[in-house]
C-alpha angles and dihedrals in degrees: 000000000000117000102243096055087052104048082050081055107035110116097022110148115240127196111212116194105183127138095190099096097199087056109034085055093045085052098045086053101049101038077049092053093058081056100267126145109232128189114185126219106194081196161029097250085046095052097048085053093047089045089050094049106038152044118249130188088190141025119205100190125184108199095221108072138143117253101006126023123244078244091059093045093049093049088050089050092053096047087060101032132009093175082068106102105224109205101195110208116181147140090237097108094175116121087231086059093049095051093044096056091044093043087052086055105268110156102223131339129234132185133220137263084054126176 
């Protein structure tokens, strides 16, 4: 990343969703390691309670998740901020799944395995 792109960025606060525990931890460390401040929801219930209590740059957001889907978090989002970039990172690899996380304001759409 050039250095003047990262130092704009170093310090952002992500928000990282993600249930599965050997991912979610690889990809605290990395995007830490690029000087952003991550804090990690395991699950649906814990990220509504973070959103509700703090402030996020970013939203990394997986779609499978206990308690409330990646699809209910991103429409919640949306009703209280549409300027928050939403990143959906998920397994579901179907086109339906794509438009309708894009069409419930997600910013762009990854799937996993990702390399």
């Amino acid at each position: 990343m050039p250095t003047e792109v990262k130092n704009n960025l170093s310090g952002s606060k992500i928000l990282l969703v993600e249930d599965e525990e050997t991912l979610a931890v690889g990809l605290e460390y990395n995007l830490s390691e690029e000087g952003y401040r991550v804090s990690w929801a395991k699950d649906g219930r814990e990220a509504m309670e973070l959103i509700e209590r703090q402030t996020f740059d970013l939203i990394i957001l997986d779609i499978m998740l206990p308690y409330y889907d990646g699809f209910e978090i991103a429409q919640k989002i949306r009703e209280k901020s549409a300027q928050l970039p939403i990143l959906i990172l998920t397994a579901r690899k179907g086109a339906e799944d794509r438009v309708k996380g894009l069409l419930l304001g997600a910013d762009d759409y990854l799937t996993k395995p990702f390399h």
